[in-house]
N, C-alpha and C positions, 0 to 999 in steps of 0.2 A: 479756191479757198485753201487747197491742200497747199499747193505750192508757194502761196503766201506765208500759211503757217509752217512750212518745215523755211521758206526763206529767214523768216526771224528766228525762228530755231537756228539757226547755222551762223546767224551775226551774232547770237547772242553765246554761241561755242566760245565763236571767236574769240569774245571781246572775256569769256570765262579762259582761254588759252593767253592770251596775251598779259594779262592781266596778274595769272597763276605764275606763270613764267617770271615774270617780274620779281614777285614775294620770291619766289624758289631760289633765281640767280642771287638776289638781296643776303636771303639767309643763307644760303650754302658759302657764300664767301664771306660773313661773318663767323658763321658758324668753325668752318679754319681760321680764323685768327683768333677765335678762343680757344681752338684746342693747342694752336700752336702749329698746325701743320699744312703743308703745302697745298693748294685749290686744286692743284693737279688731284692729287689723295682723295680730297671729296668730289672730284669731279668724276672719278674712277671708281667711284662708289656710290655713296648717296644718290647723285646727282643722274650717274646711268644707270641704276639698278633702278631707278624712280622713276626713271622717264621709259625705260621696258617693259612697263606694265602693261602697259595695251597690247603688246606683241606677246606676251605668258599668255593672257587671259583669252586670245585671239587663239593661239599653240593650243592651248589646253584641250577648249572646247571643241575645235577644229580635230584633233588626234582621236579625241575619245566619241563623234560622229564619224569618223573615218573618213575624214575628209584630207588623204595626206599630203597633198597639191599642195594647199593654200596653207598646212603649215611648213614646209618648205621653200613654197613662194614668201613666203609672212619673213623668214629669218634671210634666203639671198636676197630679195628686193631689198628686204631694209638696209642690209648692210652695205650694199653697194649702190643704196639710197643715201646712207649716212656719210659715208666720205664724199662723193662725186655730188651732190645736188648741193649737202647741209654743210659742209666744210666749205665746199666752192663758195656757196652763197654769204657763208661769212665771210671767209677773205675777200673778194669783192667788197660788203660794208668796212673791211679795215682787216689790213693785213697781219696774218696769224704768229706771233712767236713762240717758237719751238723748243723747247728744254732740251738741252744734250741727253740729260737722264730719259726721257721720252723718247730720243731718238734712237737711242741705246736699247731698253727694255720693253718699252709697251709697245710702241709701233711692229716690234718685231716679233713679239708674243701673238697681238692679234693675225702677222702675215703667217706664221705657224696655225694657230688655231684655224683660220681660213683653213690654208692649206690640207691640214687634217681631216676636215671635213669633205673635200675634193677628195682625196683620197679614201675615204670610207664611200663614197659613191659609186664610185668606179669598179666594182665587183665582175662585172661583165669584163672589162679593157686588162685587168691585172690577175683576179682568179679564174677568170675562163668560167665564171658564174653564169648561169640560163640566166639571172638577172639582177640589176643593180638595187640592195635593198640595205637600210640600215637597221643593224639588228639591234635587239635589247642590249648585248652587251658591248656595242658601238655606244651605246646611249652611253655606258658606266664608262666606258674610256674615255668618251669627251667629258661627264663628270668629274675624272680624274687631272684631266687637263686643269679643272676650274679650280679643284682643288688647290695645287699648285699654282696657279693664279692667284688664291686664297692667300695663299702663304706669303707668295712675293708682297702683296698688298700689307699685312701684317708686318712684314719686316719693313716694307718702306714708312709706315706708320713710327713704329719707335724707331727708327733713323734721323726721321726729319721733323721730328718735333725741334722748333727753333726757340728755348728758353729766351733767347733774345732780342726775338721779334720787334720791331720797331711799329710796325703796324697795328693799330689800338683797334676791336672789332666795334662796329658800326654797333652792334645791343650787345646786352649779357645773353649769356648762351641759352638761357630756356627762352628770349623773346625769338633769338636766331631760328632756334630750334621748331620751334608753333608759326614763324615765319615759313622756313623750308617745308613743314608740313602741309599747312594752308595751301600755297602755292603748287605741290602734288597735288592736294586731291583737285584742287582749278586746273590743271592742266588734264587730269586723269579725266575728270567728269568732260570737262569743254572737248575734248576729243573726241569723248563718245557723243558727246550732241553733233560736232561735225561731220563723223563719217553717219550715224545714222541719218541725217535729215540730207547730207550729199546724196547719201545712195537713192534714198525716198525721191528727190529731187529728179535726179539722174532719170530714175526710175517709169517716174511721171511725164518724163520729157521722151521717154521710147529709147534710152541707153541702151546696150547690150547689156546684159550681165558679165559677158569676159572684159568688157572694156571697164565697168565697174571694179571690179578684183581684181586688175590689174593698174588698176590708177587711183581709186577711191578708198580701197582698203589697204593698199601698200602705203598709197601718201598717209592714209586715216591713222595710220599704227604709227607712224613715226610723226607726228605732227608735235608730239614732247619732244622729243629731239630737236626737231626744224626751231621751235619757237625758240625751247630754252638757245640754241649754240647761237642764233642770231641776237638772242637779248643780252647773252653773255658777251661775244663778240660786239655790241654796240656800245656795251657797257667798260669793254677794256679789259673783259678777263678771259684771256685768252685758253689760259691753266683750266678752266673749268670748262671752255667750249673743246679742246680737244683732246680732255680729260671723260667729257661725257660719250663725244663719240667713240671714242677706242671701248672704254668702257660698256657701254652697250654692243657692240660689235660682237666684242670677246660673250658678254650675259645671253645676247640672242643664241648664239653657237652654241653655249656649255650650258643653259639654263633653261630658253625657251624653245629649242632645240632637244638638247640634249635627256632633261631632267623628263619630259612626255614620253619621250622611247624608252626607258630605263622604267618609268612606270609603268605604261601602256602596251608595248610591246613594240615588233619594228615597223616601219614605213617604208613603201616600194617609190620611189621618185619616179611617177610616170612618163610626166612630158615637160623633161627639163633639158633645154641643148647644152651645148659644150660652150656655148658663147655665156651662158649663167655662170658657169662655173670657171671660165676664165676671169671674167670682169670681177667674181667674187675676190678672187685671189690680184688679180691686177691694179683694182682700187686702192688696196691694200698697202701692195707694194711700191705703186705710184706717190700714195701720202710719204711714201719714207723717202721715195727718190727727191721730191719736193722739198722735205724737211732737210733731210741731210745737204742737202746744194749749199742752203744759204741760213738754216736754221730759223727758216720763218717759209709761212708758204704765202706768197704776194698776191695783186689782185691778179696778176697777169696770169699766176698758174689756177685760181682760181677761176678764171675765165673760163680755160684749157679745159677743167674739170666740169665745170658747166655743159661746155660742148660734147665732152664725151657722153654724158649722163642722158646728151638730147637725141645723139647719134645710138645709143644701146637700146634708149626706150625705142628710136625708129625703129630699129630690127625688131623688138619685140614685138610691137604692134601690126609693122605690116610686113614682116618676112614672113 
């Protein structure tokens, strides 16, 4: 009876994620053609600060039980869940076109911000530290990072307002607006039906626990992400699918990352190899190698990424 009832629980996540996502892509790209400004703009905002909710709320609770694994695992999983699985997977359904301005500034913000955080790990390899830990005021300099992230966003804001947009928005902006809403909390809620009634699931069936928190709550947190860039991606709006992932990328790092250590104090990374913290930084750098070639990333490189994403989790699982 149990596995029945978390079974309908978990189609009915679903069909609350699928559905959410829909409204969200709908209004988020209405919603820029009323303000006047590029999908990229609100996919780098709205659209990825919306869809990191489940990886804050996960960060949060997770720091302040002392659980510091899984928020670390929570932020490199996802990130190098969100280019190599979620981007691949899109371009596959329809291949991705790339902004110069994106290939320029954000692609190369988020291979920095990776970056930075690689190097705040590394305490042991660089200060000759008894151990690799990130302190409280690690947290305020990746803060700071986001800040200036802040800013660049703002400035591309009154930049690219286009007074003469030829594109009419599908509603007026408060129905946009109670659309992309709607649509959040459908993805937010149907997420948390899925990983909870997965794991329950899992659970019932004689899972492990490590193979759960490492497949069920990495994929669980990022399943706003997966749905929206795929719905985005089927729907033709590219500017918002890799608008949302860079965006989240950078918010996990400076925000659901960052913003717990800066609160809570630091966190020791216990058992993370060098292969995490490469892929973190190599996904990263790979989206721009791919952008930059041909200014669109095709199915073919989207395969590529597929397969790498099936080759890391291998090592994870059984090395």
């Amino acid at each position: 009876m149990t596995i029945l009832l978390q079974s309908l629980i978990l189609v009915f996540g679903f069909v609350l994620l699928i559905k959410g996502a829909d409204f969200f892509v709908d209004g988020a790209s209405s919603t820029a053609s009323n303000f006047k400004v590029s999908k990229s703009l609100i996919g780098l905002t709205i659209v990825a600060f919306g869809t990191s909710a489940p990886e804050l709320a996960v960060s949060i609770k997770a720091i302040a039980s002392g659980s510091t694994d899984l928020v670390l695992g929570n932020v490199i999983g996802s990130n190098i869940l969100n280019i190599l699985l979620i981007l691949g997977l899109a371009a596959v359904i329809r291949p991705l076109a790339i902004k110069k301005e994106t290939i320029r500034k954000e692609i190369p913000i988020c291979i920095l911000i990776s970056s930075l955080l690689v190097v705040l790990f590394l305490d042991v390899s660089l200060n000759a530290a008894p151990e690799n830990i990130i302190t409280r005021s690690d947290g305020i300099a990746i803060l700071l990072f986001f800040a200036v992230f802040l800013y660049y966003l703002v400035s591309m804001a009154l930049h690219s307002r286009d007074k003469n947009q030829r594109e009419k928005p599908r509603w007026g902006l408060w129905r946009s607006l109670g659309l992309t809403a709607l649509g959040l909390v459908g993805i937010v809620f149907g997420s948390n039906f899925v990983v909870d009634s997965a794991t329950a699931l899992a659970t019932a069936l004689g899972v492990s626990e490590r193979v759960i928190a490492l497949s069920v709550i990495a994929l669980g947190t990022s399943l706003p992400e997966l749905v929206t860039t795929v719905t985005a991606s089927k729907k033709g709006e590219a500017e918002l699918a890799i608008g949302n992932i860079l965006g989240s990328n950078i918010f996990n790092i400076c925000i659901v990352l960052g913003l717990p250590v800066a609160l809570f104090g630091a966190v020791t990374p216990a058992s993370f190899a060098a292969i995490d913290l490469f892929m973190l930084v190599f996904s990263a750098a790979l989206l721009f190698v791919f952008s930059a070639t041909s200014h669109k990333i095709t199915r073919g490189e989207g395969i590529m990424m597929l397969l790498m994403f099936t080759g890391y989790y291998s090592l994870v699982f059984f090395v």
